[in-house]
Each structure stands twice: as structure tokens, then as C-alpha cells.
C-alpha positions in Angstrom: 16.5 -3.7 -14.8 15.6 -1.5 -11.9 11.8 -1.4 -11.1 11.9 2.6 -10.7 13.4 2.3 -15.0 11.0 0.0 -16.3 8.1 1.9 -14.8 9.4 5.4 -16.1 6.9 7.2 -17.7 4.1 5.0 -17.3 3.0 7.0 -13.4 0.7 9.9 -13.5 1.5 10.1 -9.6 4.6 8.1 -7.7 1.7 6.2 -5.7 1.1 2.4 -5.0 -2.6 1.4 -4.0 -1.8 -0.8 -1.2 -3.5 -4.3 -1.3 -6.8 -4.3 0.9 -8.0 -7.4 2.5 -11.2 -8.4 1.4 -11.5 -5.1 -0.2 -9.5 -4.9 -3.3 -10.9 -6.1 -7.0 -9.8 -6.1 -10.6 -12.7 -2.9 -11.1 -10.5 -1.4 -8.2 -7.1 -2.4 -9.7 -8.0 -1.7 -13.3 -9.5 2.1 -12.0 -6.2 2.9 -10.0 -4.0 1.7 -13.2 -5.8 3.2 -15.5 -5.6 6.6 -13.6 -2.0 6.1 -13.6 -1.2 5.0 -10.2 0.1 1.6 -9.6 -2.9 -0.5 -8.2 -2.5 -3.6 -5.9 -5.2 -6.5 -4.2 -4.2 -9.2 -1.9 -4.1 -12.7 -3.9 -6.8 -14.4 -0.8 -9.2 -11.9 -2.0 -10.0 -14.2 -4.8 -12.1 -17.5 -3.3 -12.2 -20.1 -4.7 -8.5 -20.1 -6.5 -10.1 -20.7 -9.7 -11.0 -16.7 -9.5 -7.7 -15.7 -9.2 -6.9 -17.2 -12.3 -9.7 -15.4 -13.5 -9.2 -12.1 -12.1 -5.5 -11.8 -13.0 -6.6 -12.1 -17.0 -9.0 -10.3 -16.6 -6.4 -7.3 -15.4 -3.9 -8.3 -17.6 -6.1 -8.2 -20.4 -8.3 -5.4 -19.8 -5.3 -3.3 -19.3 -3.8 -4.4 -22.6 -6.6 -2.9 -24.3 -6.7 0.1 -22.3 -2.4 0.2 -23.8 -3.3 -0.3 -27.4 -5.9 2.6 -27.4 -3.8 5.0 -25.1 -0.5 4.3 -26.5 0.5 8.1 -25.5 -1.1 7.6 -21.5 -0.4 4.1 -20.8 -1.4 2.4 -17.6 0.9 2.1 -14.3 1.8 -1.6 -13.9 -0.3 -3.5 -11.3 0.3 -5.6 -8.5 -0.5 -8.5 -6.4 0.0 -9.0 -2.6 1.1 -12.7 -1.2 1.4 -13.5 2.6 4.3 -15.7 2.4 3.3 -16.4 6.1 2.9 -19.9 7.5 -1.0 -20.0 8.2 -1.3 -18.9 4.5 -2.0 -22.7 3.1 -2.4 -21.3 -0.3 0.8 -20.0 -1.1 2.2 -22.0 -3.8 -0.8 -22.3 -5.7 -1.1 -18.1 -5.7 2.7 -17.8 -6.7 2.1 -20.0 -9.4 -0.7 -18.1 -10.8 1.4 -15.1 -10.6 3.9 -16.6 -12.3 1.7 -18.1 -15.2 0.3 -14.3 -16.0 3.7 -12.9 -15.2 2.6 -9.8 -12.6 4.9 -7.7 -13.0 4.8 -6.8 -9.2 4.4 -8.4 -6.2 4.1 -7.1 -3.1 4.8 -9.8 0.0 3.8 -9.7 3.2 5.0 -11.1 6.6 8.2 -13.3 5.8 10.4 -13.2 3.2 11.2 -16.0 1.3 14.1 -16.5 -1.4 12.2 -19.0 -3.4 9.0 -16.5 -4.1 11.5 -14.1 -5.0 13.0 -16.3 -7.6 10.3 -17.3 -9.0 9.1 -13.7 -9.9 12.5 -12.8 -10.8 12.6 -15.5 -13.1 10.2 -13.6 -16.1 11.2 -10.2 -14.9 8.8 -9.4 -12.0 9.7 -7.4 -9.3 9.0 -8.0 -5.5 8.2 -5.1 -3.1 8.4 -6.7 1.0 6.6 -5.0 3.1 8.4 -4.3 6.7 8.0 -2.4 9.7 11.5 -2.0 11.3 15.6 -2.5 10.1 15.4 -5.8 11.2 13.1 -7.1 8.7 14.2 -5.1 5.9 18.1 -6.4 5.8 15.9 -9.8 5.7 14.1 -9.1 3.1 16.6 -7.7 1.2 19.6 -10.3 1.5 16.3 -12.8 0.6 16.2 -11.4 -2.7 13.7 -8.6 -2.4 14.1 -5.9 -5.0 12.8 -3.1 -3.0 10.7 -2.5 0.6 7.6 -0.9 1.9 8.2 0.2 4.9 4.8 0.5 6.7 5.3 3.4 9.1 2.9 4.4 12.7 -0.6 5.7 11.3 -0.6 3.6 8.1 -4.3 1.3 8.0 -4.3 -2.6 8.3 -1.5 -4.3 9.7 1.4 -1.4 10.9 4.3 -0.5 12.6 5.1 1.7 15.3 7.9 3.7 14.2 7.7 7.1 12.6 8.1 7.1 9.1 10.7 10.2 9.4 12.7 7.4 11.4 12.0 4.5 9.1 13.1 6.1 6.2 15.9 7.7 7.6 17.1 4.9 8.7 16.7 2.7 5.7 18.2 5.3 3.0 21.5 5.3 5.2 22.3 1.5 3.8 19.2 1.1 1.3 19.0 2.7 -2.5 17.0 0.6 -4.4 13.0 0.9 -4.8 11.2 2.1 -1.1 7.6 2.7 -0.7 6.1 4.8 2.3 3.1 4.6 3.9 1.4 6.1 6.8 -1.4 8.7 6.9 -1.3 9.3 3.4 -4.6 10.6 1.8 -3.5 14.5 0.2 -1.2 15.0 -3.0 1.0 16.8 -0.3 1.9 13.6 1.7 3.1 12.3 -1.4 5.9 15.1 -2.3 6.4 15.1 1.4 7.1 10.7 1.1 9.9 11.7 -2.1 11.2 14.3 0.1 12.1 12.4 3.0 13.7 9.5 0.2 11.0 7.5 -0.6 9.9 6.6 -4.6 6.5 6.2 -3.7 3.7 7.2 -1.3 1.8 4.3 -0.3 -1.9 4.7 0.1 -4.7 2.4 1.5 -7.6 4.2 3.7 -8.9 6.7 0.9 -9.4 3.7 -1.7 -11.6 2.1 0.8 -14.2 5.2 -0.1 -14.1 4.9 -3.9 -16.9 3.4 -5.9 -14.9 0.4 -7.2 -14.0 -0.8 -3.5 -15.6 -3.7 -2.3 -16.1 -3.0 1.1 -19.6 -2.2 2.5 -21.5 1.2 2.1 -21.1 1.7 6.2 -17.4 1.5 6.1 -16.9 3.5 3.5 -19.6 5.7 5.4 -17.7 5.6 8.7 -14.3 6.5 7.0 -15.8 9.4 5.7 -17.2 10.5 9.0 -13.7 9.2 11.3 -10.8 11.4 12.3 -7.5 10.3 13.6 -8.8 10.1 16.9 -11.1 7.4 15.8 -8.1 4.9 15.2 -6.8 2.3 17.3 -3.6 -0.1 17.4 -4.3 -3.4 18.5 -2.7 -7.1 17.5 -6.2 -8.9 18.8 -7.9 -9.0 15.4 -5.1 -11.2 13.5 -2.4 -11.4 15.9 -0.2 -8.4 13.8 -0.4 -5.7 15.3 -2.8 -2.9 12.9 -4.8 -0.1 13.1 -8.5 -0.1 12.9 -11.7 1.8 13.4 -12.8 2.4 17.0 -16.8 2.2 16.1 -16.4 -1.1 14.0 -14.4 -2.6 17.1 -17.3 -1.3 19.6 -19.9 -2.9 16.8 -18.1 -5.8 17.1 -18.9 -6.1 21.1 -15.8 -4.8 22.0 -14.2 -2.0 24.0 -11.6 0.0 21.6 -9.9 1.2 24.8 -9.5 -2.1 26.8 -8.6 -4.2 24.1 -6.3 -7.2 25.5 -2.9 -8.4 23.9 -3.3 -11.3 21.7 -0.7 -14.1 21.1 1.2 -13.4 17.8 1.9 -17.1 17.4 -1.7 -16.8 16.7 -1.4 -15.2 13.6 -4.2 -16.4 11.2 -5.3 -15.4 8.1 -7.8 -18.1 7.2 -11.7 -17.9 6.1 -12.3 -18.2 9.7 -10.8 -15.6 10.7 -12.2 -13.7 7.8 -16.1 -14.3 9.2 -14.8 -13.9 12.5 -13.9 -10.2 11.9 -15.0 -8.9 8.9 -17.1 -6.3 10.4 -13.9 -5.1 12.1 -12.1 -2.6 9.8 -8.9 -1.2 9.0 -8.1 2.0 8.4 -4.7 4.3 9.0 -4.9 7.7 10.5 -5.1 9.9 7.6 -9.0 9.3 8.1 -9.0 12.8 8.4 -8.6 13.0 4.8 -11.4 11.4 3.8 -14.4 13.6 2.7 -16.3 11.5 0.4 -17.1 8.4 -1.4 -15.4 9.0 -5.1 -14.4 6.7 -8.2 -11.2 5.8 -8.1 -10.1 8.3 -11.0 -11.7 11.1 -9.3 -9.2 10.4 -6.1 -6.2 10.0 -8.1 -6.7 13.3 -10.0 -7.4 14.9 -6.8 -4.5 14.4 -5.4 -2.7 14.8 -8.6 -3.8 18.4 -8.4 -2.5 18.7 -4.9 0.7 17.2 -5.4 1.2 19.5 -8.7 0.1 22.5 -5.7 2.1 21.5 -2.9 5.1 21.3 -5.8 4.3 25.3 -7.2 4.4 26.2 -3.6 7.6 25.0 -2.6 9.1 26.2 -5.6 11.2 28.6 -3.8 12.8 29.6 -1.0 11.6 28.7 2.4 10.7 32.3 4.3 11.7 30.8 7.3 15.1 30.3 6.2 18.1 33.6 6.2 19.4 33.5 2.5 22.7 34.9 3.8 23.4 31.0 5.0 23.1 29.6 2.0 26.1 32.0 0.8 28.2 31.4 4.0 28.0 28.4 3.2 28.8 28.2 -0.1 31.8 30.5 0.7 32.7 28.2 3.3 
């Protein structure tokens, strides 16, 4: 069954929670779910690997109750991000986890690979591969991938370079099946504007950062809050991927955000030393802007709820821009 029919019904907002590195939790996970968005956290967020046994029944279960006594507002399925990368030694062990509590999505990240893809397919799970141009998407499709985030210029963490207007564009004309959007996304608005241009959901990551149930220290969530779009930069030097980041937190780090040098991309790392290394280095996407406060997670979600049911209303008619004698010459036509 397609992910966008199993799922229908269950979405107070078309919206995916992307993963956050080091940030994400169950508390955050369970919140965004709850609140009827789909949440997601990064599988390496849980050290040792015992804890992600733990915190996957923990979701599982706590969102089972949360089912029984809300049979009329059930919560969004969750999901779980793997780097199916090289460096990533714990891989197998992760997918099998996965597999034992049956997520019933997963998001992957740099590489796709056909047996993590069967593996999740074989209980019903879906896979969502993240991607940044046509190149990788084809790959991750004829791999076995159900569906594709396409990680657009301006999105936080790790991003591309291409406009999401192009990415989209270019991945509807050969593409139909499940498609997530991100970059800049922080206003109910941006997520009509993601369905308009194709997508079936607006991928968010910066605004979850500032929530209460985020795991990520009070001055990031502080420096977000205070950050415009000017405050961002795109460098590859922190992991060898190229992502954007905030400007102060690379100056904290001893570095100069506009003289940052090219790293390797062979050096691609995404071990517990590169975790101490630059965890005071933070990502964030350029919707920064967007950011005026440190909320729970539910408060966020029906936020933008109530801007995406405004932004709806007022595109509910006609543009005023646009001469209604064209639409009847070309319907006579």
C-alpha cells in the first residue's frame, strides 16, 4: 500500500519532523506525533545501542496508549533516520532494531541501499531517502525506495544547493510516489506553498530545535531565536557533507564563518569523535527567521496549523493579479 493511504487521516498537518543529530528524543518524537505531525530522530542519537532498543518501545508503546484513548485523533506515524553510509559502523545492528519494533518509517540518509530497503519492506515499513539532486533520486528509487526527501538550498543540517522550485520540478516530471520538501520551512504557509509546488509533505527541522522537548542546549535554542537568514552558512568542513549552520556557533568554535576552507568529502565521518569534535557547531536552515521563541512541541504544530488553515482561506479565490477574461479565452480556446 502506498505510504500517502496508509497514513490518511492520521495527519493534523502534511509535515515530517526531520531527524536532528544529537537533538532528537522519544519526548520530542512522541510531542510531534501526538500533535499529529509525523515525528522523526536519527537512530546514532541513542548511545549505547541498548537505548535504542529502549527508546523505540518506549515510542511504540507510549503512542499505543495515546491510540487507545484517542481513538477519534490518533497519532501520525513516527519515524527513524539511518545513515546507510560507510563510516556508520552501526548500521546493521540499527536496522535490526527497526525491524524488531517494525517502524513504520524510515528515513535514510546518504546511500541507498536495496537490502535496508527490503528489510523494512518486509513487515510493511516504508523508506523515505533523503537526496539533494536527480542523480541520487533515480538511485534511490530503482534501490527500492518508496518515496524521496529532497533536501533543497536553505534547509538546516546537511543540504543541497538547488532550489526547491527546481528540485521539485524536476522530480514530479518522472516521480509520483511519496516526496517530502524541505528548505526554509518554519510558517504553516511554506507548507501549502511545499503541496503547491507537488510535494506531500513540508519537511521541517530548525523550529523543533526551539521546543521544550529538544535536546539541544538552552544557547542554541537561544541563538536560533535571535538568528536571521543572514546568520547561516554552507560549508562541507564540519562532516565532510556539505550543510548549513550557524555563523556564531562556527566563530565559538574558533573559526571564521567567512573563510571557511573546503574539506575532503572522502572524509565523511559520522562517529563519536566527530560528535565531541563539533558539537558546539550547530545546524540550522535559513528559515531562522521564523523562529521567535522557545515553545513545546504542540504549541509549534498548532501554530502553524493555524497558519496553514490562513494561508488556505486566503487563497481561496481568485488571484487579483490575474485578468479573469483568460481563464474564459481559454476555456473557449
Amino acid at each position: 500500500m502506498d505510504l500517502r493511504e496508509k497514513i490518511k487521516g492520521r495527519l493534523r498537518l502534511p509535515l515530517i519532523g526531520s531527524p536532528l543529530f544529537i537533538i532528537s528524543v522519544p519526548e520530542l518524537v512522541i510531542a510531534q506525533c501526538k500533535a499529529g505531525v509525523i515525528g522523526a530522530m536519527p537512530t546514532l542519537n541513542a548511545r549505547p545501542i541498548e537505548q535504542l532498543d529502549e527508546w523505540l518501545a518506549q515510542i511504540t508503546q507510549t503512542l499505543a496508549s495515546h491510540d487507545a484513548a484517542n481513538p477519534d485523533r490518533p497519532s501520525a506515524p513516527f519515524a527513524m533516520n539511518l545513515i546507510v553510509h560507510r563510516s556508520n559502523d552501526r548500521l546493521e545492528e540499527d536496522l535490526a532494531l527497526c525491524v524488531k519494533h517494525k517502524v513504520p518509517l524510515i528515513i535514510s540518509s546518504l546511500g541507498a541501499r536495496a537490502e535496508v530497503n527490503e528489510a523494512i519492506h518486509s513487515y510493511g515499513g516504508h523508506v523515505l531517502h533523503d537526496v539533494i539532486n536527480q542523480v541520487f533520486a533515480h538511485k534511490a528509487i530503482e534501490k527500492g525506495a518508496d518515496g524521496l526527501v529532497l533536501v533543497a538550498a536553505g534547509a538546516g543540517g546537511h543540504a543541497g544547493a538547488q532550489s526547491p522550485f527546481a528540485l521539485m520540478q524536476e522530480t514530479r516530471a518522472w516521480f509520483d510516489g511519496p516526496v517530502a520538501l524541505s528548505g526554509s520551512i518554519a510558517h504553516g504557509r511554506s507548507i501549502l506553498a511545499a503541496e503547491a509546488m507537488g510535494a506531500d509533505f513540508a519537511y521541517m527541522g530548525s523550529a523543533f530545535i526551539a521546543t521544550e522537548e529538544a535536546r539541544a542546549v538552552e544557547d542554541y535554542k537561544r541563538m536560533l531565536v535571535e538568528s536571521g537568514a543572514s546568520d547561516i552558512v554552507y560549508t562541507n568542513l564540519i562532516t565532510g557533507v556539505h550543510g548549513n549552520y550557524l555563523k556564531p556557533s562556527v566563530r565559538n568554535a574558533g573559526l571564521d564563518p567567512d573563510n571557511l576552507e573546503t574539506s575532503d568529502s572522502s572524509a565523511m565521518n559520522f562517529s563519536s569523535d566527530r560528535k565531541k569534535r563539533w558539537k558546539d557547531v550547530w545546524g540550522a536552515g535559513q528559515s531562522v527567521s521564523g523562529i521567535n521563541a522557545v515553545v513545546p512541541a504542540a504549541e509549534l504544530v498548532a501554530r502553524l496549523h493555524g497558519e496553514y488553515l490562513a494561508a488556505r482561506r486566503a487563497l481561496g479565490g481568485a488571484s487579483p493579479l490575474v485578468n479573469p477574461n483568460w481563464a474564459r479565452l481559454t476555456h473557449a480556446a
